[in-house]
N, C-alpha and C positions, 0 to 999 in steps of 0.2 A: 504494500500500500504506500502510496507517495503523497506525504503530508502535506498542508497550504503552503508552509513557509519553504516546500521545493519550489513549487511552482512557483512563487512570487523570487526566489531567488533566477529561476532561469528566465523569467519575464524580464527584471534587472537583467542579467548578460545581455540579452538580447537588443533590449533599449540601448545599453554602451555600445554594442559593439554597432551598433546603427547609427548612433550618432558619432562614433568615431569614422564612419564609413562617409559619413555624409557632411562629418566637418562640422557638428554643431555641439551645442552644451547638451547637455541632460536639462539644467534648468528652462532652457529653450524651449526644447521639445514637448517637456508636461508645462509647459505654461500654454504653448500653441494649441496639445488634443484640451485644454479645461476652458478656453477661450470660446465666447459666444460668437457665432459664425454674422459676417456682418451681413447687411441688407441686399445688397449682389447675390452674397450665395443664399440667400434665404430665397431673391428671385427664382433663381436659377433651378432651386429644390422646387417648388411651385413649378415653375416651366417645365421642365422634366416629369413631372408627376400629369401635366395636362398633355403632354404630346406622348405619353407613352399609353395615356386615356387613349385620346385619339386614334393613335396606332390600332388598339385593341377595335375601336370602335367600328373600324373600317376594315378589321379585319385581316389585318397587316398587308393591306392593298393599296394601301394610301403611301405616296414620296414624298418629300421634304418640301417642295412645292406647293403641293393638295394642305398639308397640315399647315403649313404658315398662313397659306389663305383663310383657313376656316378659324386659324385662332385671330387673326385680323380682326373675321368678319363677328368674332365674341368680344370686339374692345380688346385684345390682346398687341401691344405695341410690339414688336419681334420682326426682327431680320431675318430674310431666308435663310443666311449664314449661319448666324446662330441654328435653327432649329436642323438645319444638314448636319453641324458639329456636335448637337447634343446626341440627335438620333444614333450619330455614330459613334460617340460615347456610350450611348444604353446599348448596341447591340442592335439595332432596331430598320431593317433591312427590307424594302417593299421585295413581295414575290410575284416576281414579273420575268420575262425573257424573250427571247426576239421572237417577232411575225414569224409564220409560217403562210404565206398567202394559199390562198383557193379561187378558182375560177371556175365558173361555169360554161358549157359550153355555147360559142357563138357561132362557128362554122355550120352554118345551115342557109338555107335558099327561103327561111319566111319573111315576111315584112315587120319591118324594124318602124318606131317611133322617131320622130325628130327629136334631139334634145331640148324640150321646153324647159327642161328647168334650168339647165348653162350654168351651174355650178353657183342658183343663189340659193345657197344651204341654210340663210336666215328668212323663216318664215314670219310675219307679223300676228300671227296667232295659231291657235293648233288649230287641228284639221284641214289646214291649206295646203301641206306638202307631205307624203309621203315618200322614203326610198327602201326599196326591198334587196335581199341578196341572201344567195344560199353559202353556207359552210358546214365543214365536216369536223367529226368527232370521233377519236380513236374510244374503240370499248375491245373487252374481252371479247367478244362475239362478231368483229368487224366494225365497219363505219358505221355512225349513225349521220343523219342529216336535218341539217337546222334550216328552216326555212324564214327571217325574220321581219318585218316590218315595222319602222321609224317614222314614227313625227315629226319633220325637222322641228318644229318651233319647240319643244322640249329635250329632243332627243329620247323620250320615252320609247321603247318599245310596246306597239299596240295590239302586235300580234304576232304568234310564232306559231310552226308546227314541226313534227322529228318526225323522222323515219327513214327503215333501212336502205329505201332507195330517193335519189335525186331524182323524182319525177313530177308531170306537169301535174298533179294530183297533190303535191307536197306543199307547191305554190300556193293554188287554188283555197287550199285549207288555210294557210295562213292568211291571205287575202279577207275570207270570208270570215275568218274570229277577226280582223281589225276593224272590218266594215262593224259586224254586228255591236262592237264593243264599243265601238265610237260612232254610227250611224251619220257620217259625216254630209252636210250638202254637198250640191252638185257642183264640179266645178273645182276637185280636190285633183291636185297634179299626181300622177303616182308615179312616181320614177325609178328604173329599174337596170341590168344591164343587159347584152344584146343575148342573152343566154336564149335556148331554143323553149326551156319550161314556161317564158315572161312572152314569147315572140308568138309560142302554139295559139292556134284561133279561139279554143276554149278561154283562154285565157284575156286572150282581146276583148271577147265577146263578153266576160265578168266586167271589165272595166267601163263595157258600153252599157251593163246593165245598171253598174252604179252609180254612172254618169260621173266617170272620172277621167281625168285628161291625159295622155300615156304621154310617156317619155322615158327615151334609151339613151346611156351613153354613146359617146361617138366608140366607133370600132377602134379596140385596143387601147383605151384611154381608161383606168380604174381610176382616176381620179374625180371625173364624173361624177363617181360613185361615193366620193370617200367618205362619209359620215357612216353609212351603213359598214361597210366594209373595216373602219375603226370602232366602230361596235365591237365585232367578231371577232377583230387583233383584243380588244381589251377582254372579250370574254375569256378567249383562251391565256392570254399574258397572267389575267386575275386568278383563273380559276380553273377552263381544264388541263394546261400543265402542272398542275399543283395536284390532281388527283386523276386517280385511278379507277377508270370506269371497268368494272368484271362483267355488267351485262348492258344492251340498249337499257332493256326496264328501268338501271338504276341511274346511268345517265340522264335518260328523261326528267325520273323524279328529281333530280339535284340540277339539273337546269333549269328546271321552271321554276323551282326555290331562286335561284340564283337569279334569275332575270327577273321575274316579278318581285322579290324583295329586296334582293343587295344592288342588283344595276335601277332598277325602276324607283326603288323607295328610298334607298339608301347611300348611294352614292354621288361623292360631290363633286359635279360639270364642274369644270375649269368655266367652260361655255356660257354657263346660266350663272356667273357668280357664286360658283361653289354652292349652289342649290343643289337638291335630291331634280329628277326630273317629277315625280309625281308633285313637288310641293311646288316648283314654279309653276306648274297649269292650276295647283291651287290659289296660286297668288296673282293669275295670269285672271280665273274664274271669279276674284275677291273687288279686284279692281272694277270689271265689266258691272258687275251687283251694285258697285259704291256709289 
């Protein structure tokens, strides 16, 4: 058994041989750990304690950028600097990694849209502009496929649908949950790219029932496209290279979790002012009432 007064003896070694390493007194040393820590670091304790919130809050999907916005937009005075050097103090590291793009295919003989919307990705309200686009999803069982649809004026997603094959039936479904969810007037741009699923007659023929106005990227132009298309880089960056899909079934279920409440509810637009997308259409809907 090893009595108090060892340990406080090897505590003493220790403390000498520390400050002789480091070139200071003994009296130095217990004067500085019994010293009340001044107002800086009492910030900085506070600061730390609210971006490592944050972190959590987002899910560790939020960078240095996203969290200095949002603590701005709480009255928080703070530098982007700062909050890169704390994060990288606490250990605290967004789980992100590069694009893997997807394309659909365009090489076909149907008729194509003009680009009506020419890349004006800011809408003055919702339900004036949609853009849609397909991507895939690695599972235990093969691909699955996401079919999604964008609001520009929020960036909310309005409508999605999965399944094991890229077909014009994949489209159609997603199409028809954005219409029903949103029952938008006539007169709504949908914008899509020259892919053969968007181009099929079926598919013209939905957009002439819901009296909405078609528009294609130009041929081999993804930027056209790019709001949609950075959707899909952020779903996968955020969330499906971060996990491991064993079957379609469970993919599904943890995407639609995922898009209807961490992308749609819960996370914050650079775009919208660090807004969720559902809370700017509430605050888009608040104004119109006022």
């Amino acid at each position: 058994m090893i009595y108090p007064f060892i340990y406080k003896q090897r505590f003493q070694y220790r403390v000498e041989k520390m400050c002789t390493i480091l070139k200071v007194s003994k009296s130095g040393y217990y004067k500085w750990i019994q010293r009340e820590p001044s107002a800086r670091e009492k910030r900085l304790k506070v600061l730390e304690k609210q971006i490592r919130s944050l972190f959590n809050y987002y899910k560790k999907r939020a960078g240095s950028p996203t969290i200095t916005e949002v603590l701005r937009k709480k009255g928080v005075a703070v530098s982007s600097k700062t909050v890169s050097r704390l994060m990288r103090k606490l250990g605290l590291k967004s789980i992100t990694v590069r694009k893997i793009k997807a394309t659909t295919n365009s090489k076909h003989h149907l008729p194509v849209y003009d680009n009506v919307l020419n890349r004006q990705f800011k809408a003055l309200a919702p339900n004036k502009a949609w853009v849609t686009d397909i991507t895939y999803i690695a599972t235990g069982e093969g691909w699955l496929y996401l079919a999604s649809v964008m609001d520009l004026y929020s960036r909310k997603i309005v409508g999605f649908a999965m399944g094991a094959r890229m077909t014009r039936e994949l489209v159609l479904d997603a199409l028809e949950k954005a219409y029903k969810r949103r029952k938008p007037a006539p007169g709504l741009i949908h914008h899509s790219d020259r892919g053969s699923q968007y181009a099929c007659h079926e598919y013209r023929k939905k957009l002439q029932t819901y009296q909405m106005i078609g528009s294609m990227s130009r041929k081999g132009n993804c930027y056209d496209n790019a709001c949609i298309e950075s959707f899909h880089s952020t779903l996968k960056k955020e969330f499906v290279y971060q996990t491991k899909f064993k079957t379609r079934k469970q993919a599904m279920r943890e995407l639609y979790a995922y898009i209807e409440f961490d992308y749609n509810r819960l996370r914050a637009h650079s775009t919208l002012g660090y807004e969720s997308a559902h809370h700017y259409e509430q605050l888009y809907y608040k104004s119109q009432s006022a």
